[in-house]
C-alpha positions, -999 to 999 in steps of 0.1 A, spaced: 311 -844 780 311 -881 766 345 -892 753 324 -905 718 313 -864 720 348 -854 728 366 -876 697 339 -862 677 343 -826 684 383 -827 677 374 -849 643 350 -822 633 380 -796 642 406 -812 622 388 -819 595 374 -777 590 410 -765 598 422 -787 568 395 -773 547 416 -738 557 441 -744 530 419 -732 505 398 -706 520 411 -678 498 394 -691 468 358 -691 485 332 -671 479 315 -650 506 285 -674 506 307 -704 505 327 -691 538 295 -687 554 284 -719 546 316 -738 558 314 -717 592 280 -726 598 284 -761 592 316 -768 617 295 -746 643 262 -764 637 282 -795 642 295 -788 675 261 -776 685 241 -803 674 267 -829 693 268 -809 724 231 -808 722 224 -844 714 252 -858 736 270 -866 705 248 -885 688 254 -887 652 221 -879 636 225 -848 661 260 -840 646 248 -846 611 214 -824 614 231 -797 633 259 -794 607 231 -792 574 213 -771 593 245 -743 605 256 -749 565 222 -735 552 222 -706 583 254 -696 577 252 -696 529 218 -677 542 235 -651 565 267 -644 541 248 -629 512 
């Protein structure tokens, strides 16, 4: 793994663990959402070397997937 893909991949952890502070006060839908986002992250910079469109695309996409899923 790339150390740009690396630094990205702890970023993308730190910043969803801080959005843990408030996860009582989520909907369902809106837990889904934010667990489908920091997964299609990682995916989408493991899969694109950690390119950022990659990172970006993979974490819309995992936000939609995961609002979908958690009805």
């Amino acid at each position: 793994m790339k150390k740009t893909a690396q630094i990205l991949l702890v970023a993308t952890l730190a910043i969803a663990a801080s959005g843990c502070a408030t996860w009582d006060k989520l909907s369902t839908r809106e837990k889904g959402a934010a667990i489908g986002a920091g997964a299609g992250a990682v995916a989408g910079a493991v899969i694109s070397n950690g390119g950022v469109l990659g990172t970006v695309g993979g974490a819309a996409i995992g936000g939609v997937i995961g609002h979908e899923v958690a009805k």
